[in-house]
gemmi code that builds the backbone of each chain (N, CA, C; Angstrom):
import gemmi

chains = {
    "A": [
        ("UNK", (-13.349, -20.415, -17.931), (-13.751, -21.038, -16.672), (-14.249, -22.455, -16.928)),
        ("UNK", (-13.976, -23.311, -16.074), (-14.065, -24.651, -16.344), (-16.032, -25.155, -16.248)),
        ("UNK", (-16.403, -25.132, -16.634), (-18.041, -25.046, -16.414), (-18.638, -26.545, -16.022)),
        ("UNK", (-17.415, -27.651, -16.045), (-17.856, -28.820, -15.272), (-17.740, -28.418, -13.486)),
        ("UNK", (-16.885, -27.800, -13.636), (-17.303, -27.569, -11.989), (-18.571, -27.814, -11.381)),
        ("UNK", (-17.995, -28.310, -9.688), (-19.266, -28.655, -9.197), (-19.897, -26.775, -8.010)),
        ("UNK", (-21.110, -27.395, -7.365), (-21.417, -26.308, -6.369), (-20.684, -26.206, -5.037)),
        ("UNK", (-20.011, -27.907, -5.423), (-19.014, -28.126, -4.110), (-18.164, -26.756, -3.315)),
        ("UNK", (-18.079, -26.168, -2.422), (-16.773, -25.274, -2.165), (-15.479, -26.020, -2.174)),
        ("UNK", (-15.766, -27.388, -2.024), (-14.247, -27.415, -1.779), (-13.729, -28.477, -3.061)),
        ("UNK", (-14.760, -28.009, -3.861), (-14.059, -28.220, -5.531), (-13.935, -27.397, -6.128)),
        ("UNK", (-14.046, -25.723, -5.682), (-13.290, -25.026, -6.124), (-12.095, -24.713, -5.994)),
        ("UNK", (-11.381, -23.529, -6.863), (-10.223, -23.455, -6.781), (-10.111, -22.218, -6.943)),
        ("UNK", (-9.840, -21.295, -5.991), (-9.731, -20.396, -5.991), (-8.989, -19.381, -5.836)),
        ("UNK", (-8.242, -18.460, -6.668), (-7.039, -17.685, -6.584), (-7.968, -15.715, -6.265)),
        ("UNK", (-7.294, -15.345, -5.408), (-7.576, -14.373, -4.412), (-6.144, -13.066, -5.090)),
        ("UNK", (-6.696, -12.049, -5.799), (-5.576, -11.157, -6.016), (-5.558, -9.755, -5.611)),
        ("UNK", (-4.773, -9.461, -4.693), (-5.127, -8.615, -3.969), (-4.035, -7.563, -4.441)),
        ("UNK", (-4.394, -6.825, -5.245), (-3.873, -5.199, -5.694), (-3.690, -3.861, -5.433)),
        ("UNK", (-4.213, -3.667, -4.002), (-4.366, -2.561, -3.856), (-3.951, -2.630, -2.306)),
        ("UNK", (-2.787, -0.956, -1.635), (-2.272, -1.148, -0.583), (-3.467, -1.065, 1.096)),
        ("UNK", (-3.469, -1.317, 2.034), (-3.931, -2.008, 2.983), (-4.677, -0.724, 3.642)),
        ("UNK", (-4.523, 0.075, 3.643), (-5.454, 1.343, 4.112), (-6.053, 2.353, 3.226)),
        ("UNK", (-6.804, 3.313, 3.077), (-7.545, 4.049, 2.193), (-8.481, 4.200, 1.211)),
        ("UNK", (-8.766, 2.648, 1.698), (-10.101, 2.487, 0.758), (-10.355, 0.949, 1.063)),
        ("UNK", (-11.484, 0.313, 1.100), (-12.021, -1.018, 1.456), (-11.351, -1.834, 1.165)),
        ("UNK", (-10.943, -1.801, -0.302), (-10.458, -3.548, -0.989), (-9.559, -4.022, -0.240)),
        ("UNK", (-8.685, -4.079, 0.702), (-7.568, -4.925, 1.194), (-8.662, -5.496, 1.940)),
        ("UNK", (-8.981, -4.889, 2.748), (-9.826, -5.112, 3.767), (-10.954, -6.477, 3.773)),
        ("UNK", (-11.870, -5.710, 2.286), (-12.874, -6.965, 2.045), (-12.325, -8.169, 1.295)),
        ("UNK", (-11.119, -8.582, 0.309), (-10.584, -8.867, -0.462), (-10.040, -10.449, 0.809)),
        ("UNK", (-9.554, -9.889, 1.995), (-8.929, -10.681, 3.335), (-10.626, -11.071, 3.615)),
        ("UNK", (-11.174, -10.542, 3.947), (-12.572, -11.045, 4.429), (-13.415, -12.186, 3.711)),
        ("UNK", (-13.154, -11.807, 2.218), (-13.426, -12.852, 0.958), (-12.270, -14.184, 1.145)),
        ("UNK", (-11.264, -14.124, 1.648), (-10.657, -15.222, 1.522), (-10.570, -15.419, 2.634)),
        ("UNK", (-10.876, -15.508, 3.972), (-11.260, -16.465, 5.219), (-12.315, -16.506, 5.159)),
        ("UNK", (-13.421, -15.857, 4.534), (-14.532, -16.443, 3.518), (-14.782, -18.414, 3.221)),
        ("UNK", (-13.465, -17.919, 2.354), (-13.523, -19.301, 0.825), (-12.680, -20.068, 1.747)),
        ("UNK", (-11.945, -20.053, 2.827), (-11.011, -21.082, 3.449), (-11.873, -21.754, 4.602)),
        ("UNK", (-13.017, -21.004, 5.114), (-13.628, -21.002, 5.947), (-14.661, -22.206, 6.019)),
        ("UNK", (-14.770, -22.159, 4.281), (-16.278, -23.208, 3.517), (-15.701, -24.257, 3.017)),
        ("UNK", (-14.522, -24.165, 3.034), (-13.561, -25.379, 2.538), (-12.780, -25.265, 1.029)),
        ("UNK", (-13.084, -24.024, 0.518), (-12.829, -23.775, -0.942), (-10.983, -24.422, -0.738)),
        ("UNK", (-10.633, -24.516, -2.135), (-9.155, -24.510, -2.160), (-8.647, -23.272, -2.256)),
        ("UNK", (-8.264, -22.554, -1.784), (-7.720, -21.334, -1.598), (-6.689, -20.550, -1.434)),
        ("UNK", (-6.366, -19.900, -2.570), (-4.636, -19.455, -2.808), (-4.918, -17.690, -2.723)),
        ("UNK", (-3.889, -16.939, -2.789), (-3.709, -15.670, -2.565), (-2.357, -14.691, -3.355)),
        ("UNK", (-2.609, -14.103, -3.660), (-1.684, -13.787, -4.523), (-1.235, -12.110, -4.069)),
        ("UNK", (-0.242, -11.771, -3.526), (0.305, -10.544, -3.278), (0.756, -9.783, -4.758)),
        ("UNK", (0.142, -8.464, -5.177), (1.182, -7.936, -6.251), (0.326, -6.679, -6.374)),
        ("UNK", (1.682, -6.051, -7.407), (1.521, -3.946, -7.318), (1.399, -3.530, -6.106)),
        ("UNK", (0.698, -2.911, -5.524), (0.409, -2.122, -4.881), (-0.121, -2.754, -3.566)),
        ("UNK", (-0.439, -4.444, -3.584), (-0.693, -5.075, -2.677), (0.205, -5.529, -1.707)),
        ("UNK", (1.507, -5.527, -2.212), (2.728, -5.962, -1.400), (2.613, -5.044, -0.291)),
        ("UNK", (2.375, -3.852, 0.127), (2.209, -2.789, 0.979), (1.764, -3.577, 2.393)),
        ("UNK", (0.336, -4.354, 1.880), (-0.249, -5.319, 3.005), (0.621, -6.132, 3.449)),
        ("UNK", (1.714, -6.566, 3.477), (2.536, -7.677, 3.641), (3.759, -6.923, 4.965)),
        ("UNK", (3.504, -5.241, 5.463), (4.566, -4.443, 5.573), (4.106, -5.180, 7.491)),
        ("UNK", (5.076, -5.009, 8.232), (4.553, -4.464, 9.952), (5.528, -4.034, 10.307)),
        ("UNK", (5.620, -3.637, 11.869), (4.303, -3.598, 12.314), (3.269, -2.628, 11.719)),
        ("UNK", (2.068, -3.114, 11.875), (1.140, -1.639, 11.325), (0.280, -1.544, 12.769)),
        ("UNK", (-0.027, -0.529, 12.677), (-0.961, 0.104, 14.169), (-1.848, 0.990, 13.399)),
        ("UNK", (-2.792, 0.541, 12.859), (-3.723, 1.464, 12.678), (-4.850, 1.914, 13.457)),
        ("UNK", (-4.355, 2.131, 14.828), (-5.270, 2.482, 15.857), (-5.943, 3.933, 15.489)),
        ("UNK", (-4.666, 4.743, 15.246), (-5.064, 6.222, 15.110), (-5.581, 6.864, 13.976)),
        ("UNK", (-5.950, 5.900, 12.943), (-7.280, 6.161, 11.572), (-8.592, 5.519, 11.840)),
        ("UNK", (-8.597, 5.470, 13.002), (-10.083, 4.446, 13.067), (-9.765, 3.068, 11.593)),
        ("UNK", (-9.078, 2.201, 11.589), (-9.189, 1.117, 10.648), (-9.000, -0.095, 11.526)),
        ("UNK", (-9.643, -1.328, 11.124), (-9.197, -2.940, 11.427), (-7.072, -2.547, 10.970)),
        ("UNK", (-6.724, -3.625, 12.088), (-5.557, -3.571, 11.569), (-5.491, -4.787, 10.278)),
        ("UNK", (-4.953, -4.370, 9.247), (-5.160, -5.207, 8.284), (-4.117, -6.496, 8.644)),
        ("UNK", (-2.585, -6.391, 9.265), (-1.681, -7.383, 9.182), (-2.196, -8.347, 10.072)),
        ("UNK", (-3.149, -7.971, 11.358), (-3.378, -9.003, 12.242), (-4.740, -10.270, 11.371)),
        ("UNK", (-5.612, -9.168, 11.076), (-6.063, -10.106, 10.297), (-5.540, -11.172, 8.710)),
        ("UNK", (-4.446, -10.751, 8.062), (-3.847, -11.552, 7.759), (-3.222, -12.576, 8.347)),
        ("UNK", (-2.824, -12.335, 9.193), (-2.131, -13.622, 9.962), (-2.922, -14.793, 10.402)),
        ("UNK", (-4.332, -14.221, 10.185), (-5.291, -15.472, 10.077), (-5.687, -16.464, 9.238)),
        ("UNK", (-5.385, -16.355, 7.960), (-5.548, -16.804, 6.547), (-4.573, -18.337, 7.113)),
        ("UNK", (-3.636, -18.693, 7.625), (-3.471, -20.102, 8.025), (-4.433, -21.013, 8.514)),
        ("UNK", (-4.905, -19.949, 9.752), (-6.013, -20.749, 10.848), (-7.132, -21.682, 9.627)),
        ("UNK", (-7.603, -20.630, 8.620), (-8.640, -20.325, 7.666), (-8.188, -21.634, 6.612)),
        ("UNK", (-7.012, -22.494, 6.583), (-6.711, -22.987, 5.522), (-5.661, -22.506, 4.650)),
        ("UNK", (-5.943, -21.373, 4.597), (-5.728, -20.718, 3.309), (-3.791, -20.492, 3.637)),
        ("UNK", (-3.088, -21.583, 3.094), (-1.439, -21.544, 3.503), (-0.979, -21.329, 1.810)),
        ("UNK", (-1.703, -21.149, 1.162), (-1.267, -20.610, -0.390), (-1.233, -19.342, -0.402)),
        ("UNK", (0.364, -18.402, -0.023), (-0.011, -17.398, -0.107), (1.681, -16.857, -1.140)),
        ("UNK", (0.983, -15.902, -1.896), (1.973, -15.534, -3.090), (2.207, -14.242, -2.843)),
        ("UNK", (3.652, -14.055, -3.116), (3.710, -12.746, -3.736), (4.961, -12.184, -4.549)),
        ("UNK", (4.201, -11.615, -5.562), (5.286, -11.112, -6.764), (6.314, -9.779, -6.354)),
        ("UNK", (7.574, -10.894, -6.643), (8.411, -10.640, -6.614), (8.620, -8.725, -7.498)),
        ("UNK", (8.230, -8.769, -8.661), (8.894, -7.947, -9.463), (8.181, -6.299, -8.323)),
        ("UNK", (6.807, -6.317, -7.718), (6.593, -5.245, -7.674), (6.849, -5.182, -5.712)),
        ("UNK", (7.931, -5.982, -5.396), (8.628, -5.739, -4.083), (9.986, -5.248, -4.920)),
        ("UNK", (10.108, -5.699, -5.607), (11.536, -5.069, -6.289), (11.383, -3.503, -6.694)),
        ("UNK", (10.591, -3.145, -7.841), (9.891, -1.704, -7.660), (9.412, -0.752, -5.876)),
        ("UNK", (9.289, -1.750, -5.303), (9.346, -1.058, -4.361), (10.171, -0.356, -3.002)),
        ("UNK", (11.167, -1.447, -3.992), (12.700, -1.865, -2.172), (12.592, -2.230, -1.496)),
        ("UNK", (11.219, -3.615, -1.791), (11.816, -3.868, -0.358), (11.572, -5.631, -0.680)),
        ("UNK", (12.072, -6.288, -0.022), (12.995, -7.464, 0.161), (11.765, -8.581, 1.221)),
        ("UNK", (12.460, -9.925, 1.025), (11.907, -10.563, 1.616), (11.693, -10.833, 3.052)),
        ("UNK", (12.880, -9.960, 3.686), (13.205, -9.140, 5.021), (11.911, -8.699, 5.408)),
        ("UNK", (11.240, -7.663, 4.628), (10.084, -6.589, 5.137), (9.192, -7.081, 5.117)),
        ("UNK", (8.472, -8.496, 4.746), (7.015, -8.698, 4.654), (6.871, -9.971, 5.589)),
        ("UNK", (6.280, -10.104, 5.817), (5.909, -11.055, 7.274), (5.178, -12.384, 6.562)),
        ("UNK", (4.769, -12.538, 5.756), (4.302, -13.775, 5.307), (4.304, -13.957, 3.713)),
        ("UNK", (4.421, -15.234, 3.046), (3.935, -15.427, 1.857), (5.524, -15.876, 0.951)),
        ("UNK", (5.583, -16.824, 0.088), (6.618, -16.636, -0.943), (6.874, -16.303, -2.023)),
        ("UNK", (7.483, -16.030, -2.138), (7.873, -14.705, -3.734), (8.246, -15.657, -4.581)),
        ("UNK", (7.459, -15.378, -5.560), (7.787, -16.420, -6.889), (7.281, -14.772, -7.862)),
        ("UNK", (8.397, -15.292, -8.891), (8.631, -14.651, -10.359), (7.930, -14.520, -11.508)),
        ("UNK", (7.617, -13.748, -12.624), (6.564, -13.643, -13.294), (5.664, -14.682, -13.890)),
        ("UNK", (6.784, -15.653, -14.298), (6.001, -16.934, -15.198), (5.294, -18.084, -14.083)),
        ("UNK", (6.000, -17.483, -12.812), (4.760, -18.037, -11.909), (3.676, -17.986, -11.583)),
        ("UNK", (3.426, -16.313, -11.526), (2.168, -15.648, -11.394), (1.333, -16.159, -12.761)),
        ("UNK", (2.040, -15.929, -13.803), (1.247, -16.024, -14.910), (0.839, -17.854, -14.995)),
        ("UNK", (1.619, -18.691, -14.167), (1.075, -20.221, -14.209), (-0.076, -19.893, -12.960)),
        ("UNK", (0.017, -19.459, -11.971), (-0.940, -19.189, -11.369), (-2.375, -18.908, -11.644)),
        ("UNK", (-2.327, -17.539, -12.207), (-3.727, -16.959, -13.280), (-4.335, -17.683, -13.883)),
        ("UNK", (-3.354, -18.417, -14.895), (-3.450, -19.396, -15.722), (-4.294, -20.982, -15.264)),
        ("UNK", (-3.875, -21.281, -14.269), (-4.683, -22.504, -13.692), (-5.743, -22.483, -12.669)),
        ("UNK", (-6.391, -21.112, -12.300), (-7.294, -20.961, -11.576), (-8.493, -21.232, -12.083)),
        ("UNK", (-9.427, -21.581, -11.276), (-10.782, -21.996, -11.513), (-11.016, -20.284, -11.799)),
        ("UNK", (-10.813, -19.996, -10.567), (-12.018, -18.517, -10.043), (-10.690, -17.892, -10.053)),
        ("UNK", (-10.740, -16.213, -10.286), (-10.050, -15.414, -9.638), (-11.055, -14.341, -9.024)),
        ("UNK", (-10.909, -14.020, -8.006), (-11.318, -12.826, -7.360), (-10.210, -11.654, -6.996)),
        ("UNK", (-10.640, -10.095, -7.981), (-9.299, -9.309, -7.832), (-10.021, -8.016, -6.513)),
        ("UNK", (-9.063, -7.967, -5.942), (-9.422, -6.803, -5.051), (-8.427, -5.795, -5.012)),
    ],
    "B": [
        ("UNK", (1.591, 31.691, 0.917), (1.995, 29.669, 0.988), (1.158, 28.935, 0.757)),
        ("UNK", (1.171, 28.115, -0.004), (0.263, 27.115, -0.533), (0.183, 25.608, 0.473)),
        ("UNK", (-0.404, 25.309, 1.003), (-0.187, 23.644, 1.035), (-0.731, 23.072, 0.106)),
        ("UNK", (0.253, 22.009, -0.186), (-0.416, 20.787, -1.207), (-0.114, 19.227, -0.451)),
        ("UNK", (-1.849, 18.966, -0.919), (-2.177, 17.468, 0.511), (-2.055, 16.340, -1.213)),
        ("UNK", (-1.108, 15.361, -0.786), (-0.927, 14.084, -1.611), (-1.581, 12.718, -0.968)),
        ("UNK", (-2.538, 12.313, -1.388), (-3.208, 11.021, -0.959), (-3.164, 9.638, -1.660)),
        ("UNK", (-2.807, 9.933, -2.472), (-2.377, 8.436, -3.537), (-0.455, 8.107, -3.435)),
        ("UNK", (-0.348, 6.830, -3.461), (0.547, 6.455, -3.456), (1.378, 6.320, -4.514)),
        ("UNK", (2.443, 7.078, -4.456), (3.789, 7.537, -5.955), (3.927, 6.170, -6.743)),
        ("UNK", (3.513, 4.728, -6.637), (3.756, 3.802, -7.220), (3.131, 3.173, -8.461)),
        ("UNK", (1.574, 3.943, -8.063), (0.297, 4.137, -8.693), (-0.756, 4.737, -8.962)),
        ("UNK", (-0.048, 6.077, -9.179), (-0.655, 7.256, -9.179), (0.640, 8.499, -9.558)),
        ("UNK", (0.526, 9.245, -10.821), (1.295, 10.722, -10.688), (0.800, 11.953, -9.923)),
        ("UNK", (-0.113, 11.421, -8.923), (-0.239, 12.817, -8.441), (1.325, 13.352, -7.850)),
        ("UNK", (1.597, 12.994, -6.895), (3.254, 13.422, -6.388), (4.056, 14.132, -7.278)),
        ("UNK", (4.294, 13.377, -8.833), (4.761, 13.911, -9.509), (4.189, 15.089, -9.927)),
        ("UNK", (2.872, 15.553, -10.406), (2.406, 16.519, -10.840), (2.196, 17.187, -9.543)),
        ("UNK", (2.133, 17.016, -8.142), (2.699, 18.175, -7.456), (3.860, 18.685, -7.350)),
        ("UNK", (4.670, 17.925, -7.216), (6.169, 18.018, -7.289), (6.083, 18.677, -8.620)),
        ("UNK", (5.749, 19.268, -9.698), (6.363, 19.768, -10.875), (5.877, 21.101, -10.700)),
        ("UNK", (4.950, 21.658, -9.545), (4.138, 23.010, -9.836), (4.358, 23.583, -8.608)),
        ("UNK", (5.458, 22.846, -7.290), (5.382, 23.240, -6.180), (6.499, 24.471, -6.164)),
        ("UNK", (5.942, 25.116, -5.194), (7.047, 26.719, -5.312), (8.183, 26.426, -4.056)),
        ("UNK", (8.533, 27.064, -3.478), (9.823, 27.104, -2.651), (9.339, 27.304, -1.104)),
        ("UNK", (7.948, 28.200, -1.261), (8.095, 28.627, -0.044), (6.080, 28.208, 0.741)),
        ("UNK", (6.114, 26.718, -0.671), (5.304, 26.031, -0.554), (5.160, 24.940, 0.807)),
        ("UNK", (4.248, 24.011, 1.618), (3.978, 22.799, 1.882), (3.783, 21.998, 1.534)),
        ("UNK", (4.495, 20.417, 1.334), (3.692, 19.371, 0.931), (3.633, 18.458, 2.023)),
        ("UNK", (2.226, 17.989, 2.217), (1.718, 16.782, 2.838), (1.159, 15.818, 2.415)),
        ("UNK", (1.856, 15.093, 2.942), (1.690, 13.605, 2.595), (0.552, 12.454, 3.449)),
        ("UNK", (-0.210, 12.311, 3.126), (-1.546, 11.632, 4.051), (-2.186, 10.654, 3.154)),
        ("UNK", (-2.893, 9.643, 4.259), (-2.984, 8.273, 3.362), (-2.499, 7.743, 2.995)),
        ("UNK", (-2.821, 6.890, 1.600), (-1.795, 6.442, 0.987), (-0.466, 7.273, -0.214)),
        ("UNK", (-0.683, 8.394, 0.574), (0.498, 9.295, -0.153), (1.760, 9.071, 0.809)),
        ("UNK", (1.505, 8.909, 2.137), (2.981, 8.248, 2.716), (4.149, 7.498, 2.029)),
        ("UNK", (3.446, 6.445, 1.342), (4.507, 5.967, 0.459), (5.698, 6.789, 0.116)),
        ("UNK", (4.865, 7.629, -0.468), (6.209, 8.535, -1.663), (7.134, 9.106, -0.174)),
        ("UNK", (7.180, 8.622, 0.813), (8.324, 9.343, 1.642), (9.159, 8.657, 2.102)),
        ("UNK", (8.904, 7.187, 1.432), (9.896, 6.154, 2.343), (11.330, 6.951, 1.215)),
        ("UNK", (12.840, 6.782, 1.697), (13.749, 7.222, 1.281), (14.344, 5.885, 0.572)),
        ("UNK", (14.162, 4.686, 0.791), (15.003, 3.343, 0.309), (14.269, 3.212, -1.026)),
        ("UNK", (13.227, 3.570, -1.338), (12.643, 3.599, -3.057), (13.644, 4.221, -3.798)),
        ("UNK", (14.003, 3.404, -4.753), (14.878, 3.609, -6.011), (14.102, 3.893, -6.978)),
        ("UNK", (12.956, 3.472, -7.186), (12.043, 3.725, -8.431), (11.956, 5.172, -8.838)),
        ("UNK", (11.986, 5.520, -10.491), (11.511, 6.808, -10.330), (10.854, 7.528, -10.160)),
        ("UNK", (9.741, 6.584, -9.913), (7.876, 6.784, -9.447), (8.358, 7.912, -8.342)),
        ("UNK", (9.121, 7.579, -7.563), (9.100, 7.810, -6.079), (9.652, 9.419, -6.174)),
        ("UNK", (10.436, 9.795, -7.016), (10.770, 11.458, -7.355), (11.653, 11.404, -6.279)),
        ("UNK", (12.867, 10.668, -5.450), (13.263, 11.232, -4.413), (14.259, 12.292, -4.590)),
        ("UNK", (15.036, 12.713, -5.603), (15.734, 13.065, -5.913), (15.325, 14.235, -6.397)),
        ("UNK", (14.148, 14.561, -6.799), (13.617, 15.954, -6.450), (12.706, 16.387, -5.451)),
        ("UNK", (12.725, 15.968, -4.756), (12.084, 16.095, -3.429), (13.306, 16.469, -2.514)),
        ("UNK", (14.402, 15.744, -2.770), (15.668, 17.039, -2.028), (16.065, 18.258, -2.678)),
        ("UNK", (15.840, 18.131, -3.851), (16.246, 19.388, -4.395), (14.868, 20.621, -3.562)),
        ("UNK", (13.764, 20.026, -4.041), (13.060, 21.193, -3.549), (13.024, 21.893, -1.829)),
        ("UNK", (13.542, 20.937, -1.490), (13.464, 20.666, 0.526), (14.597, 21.917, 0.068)),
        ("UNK", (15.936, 21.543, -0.580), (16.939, 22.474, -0.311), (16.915, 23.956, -0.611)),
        ("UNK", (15.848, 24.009, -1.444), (15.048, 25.009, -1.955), (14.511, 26.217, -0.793)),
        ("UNK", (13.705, 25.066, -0.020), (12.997, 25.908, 0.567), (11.057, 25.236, 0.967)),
        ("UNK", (10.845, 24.491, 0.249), (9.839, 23.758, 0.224), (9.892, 22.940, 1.535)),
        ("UNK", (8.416, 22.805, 2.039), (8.520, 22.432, 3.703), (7.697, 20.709, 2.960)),
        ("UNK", (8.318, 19.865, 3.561), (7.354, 18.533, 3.256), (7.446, 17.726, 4.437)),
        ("UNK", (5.912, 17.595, 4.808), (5.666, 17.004, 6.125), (4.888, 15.137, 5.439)),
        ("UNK", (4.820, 14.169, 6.404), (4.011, 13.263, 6.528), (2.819, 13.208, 7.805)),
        ("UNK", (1.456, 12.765, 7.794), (1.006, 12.364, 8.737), (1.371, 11.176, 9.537)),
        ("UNK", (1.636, 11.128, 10.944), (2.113, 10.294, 11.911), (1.557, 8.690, 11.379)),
        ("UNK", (-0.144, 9.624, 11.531), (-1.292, 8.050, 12.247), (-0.846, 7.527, 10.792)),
        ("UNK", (-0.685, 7.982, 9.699), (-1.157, 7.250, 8.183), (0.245, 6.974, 8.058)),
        ("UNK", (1.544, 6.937, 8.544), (2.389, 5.749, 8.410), (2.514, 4.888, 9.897)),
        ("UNK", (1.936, 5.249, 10.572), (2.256, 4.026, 11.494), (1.349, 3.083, 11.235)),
        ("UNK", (-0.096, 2.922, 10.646), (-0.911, 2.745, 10.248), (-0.555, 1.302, 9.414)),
        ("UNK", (0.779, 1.551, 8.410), (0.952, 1.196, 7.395), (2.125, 0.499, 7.741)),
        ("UNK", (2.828, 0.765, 8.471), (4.061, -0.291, 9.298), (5.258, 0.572, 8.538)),
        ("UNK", (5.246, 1.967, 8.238), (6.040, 2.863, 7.926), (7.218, 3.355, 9.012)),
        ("UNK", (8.130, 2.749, 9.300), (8.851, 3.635, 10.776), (9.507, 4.974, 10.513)),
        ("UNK", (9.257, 5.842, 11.394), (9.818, 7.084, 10.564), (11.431, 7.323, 10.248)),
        ("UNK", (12.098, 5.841, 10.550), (13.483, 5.941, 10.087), (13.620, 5.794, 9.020)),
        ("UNK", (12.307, 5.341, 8.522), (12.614, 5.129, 6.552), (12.301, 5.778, 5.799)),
        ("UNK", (12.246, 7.258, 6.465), (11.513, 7.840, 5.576), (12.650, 8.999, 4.812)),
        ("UNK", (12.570, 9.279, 4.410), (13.659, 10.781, 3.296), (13.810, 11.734, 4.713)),
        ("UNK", (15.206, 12.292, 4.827), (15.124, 13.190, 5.544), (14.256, 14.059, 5.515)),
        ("UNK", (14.150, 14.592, 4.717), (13.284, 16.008, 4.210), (11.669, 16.266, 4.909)),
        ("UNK", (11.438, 15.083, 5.397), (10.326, 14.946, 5.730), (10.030, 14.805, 7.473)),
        ("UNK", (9.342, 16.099, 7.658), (9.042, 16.057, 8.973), (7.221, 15.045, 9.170)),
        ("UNK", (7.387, 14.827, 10.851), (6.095, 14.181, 11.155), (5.261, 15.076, 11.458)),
        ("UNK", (4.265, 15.069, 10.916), (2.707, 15.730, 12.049), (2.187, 15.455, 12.010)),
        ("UNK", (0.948, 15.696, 13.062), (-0.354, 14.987, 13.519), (-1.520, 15.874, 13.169)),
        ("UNK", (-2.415, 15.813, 13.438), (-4.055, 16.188, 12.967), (-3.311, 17.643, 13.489)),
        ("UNK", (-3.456, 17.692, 14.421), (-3.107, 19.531, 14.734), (-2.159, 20.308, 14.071)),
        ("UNK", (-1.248, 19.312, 13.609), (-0.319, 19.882, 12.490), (-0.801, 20.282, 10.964)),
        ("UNK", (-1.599, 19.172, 10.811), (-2.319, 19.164, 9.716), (-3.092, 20.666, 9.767)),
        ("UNK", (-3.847, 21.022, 10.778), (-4.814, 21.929, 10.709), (-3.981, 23.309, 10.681)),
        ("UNK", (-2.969, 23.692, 11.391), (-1.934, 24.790, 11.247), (-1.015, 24.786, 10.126)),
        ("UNK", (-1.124, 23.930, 9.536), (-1.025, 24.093, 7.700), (-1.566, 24.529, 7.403)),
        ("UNK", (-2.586, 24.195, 7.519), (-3.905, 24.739, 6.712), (-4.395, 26.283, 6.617)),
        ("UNK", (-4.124, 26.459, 7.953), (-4.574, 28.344, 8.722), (-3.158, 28.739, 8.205)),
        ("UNK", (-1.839, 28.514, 7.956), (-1.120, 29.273, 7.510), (-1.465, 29.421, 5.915)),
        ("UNK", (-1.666, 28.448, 5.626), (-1.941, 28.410, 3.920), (-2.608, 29.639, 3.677)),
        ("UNK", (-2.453, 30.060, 2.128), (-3.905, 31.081, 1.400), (-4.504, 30.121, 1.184)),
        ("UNK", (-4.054, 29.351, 0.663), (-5.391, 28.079, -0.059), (-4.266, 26.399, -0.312)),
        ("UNK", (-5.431, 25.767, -0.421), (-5.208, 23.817, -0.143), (-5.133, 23.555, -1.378)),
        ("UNK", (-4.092, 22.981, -1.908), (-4.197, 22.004, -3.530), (-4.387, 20.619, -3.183)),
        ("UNK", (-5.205, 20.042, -2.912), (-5.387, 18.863, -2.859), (-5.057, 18.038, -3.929)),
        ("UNK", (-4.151, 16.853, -4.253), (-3.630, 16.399, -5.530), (-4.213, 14.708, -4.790)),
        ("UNK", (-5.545, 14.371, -5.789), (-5.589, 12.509, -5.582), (-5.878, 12.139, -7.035)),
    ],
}
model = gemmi.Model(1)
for chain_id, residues in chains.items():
    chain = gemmi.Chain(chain_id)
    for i, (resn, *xyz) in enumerate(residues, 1):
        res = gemmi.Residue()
        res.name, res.seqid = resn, gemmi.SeqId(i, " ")
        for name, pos in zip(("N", "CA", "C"), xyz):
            atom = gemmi.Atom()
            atom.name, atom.element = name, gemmi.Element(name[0])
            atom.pos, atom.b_iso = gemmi.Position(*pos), 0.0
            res.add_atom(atom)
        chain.add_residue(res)
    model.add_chain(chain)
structure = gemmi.Structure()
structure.add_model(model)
structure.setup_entities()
């Protein structure tokens, strides 16, 4: 971690990795909340779709009938928020079948992207 | 008759598989939460077992999904494996009263 950093938010740099699929347990949930969070305060703010996170990327979703926030509507806010850095890996939409057709936002870039990604972040926050 | 309830998703998690390896013929499996996954039919992965999941359907094995936990998820039920019927909470619960007993696999 770069330790000249300032307290500034919006001299950070912040990469957002969201791992886990969009219902059955908090992290999608707070993970989206953390990053209109950091877009909100001015952070620089990127997002990264992969494994099991690509799921969040699916609609329509109606999660009226689990008692849950719908997770896709509140994604669709992460623009308003700044936050127009949004990723997602390719390899585990491929493991999954499904295509750039099925997910409603974000562009698919390939491993040595992700890994330049990781690689040049100030902060990562994984959810 | 047994039901067996799957809550983790076949992509990242063997539960599916290790139900799928102990399920009998004249068993239930349900699929709830993030166990929906394992029913979409367009998964090629072998995570996903689809290919014994027809064998056992042809068997005799009953495998249902919950409604709310793929619509939930932007699941349409056209994508899902034949084999797999929909039910809702009341379905869920008349599983249950037919069952002797619940294997819960998370």
């Amino acid at each position: 971690m770069d330790k000249q950093a300032t307290d500034k938010p919006e001299d950070k740099d912040i990469l957002l990795v969201f791992r886990h699929s969009p219902y059955g347990n908090a992290l999608a949930r707070e993970g989206l909340e953390a990053a209109l969070a950091c877009g909100a305060m001015g952070a620089k703010t990127s997002v990264l779709y992969i494994n099991e996170g690509v799921w969040q990327l699916l609609e329509p979703q109606d999660s009226r009938a689990i008692d849950c926030k719908n997770q896709a509507a509140m994604a669709s806010a992460l623009p308003l928020y700044d936050v127009d850095a949004i990723w997602v890996d390719e390899d585990s939409l491929k493991q999954r079948c499904l295509t750039s057709a099925d997910i409603n936002a974000g562009k698919i870039i390939g491993t040595a992207h992700v890994q330049k990604l990781l690689a040049t972040s100030k902060s990562i926050l994984s959810f | 008759m047994l039901l067996h309830t799957v809550n983790k998703s076949a992509f990242d998690n063997s539960a599916l598989g290790d139900c799928l390896a102990v399920v009998s013929a004249d068993d239930a499996v349900l699929l709830i939460e993030n166990g929906v996954y394992g029913a979409l039919s367009h998964s090629q992965s072998e995570l996903a077992h689809i290919e014994n999941i027809k064998q056992l359907n042809a068997n005799g094995t009953r495998f249902y999904v919950l409604q709310a936990d793929c619509e939930a998820r932007g699941l349409d039920s056209t994508a899902l494996l034949a084999a797999f019927k929909t039910t809702d909470d009341a379905g869920f619960v008349a599983l249950a009263a037919e069952a002797s007993a619940i294997q819960s696999w998370y």
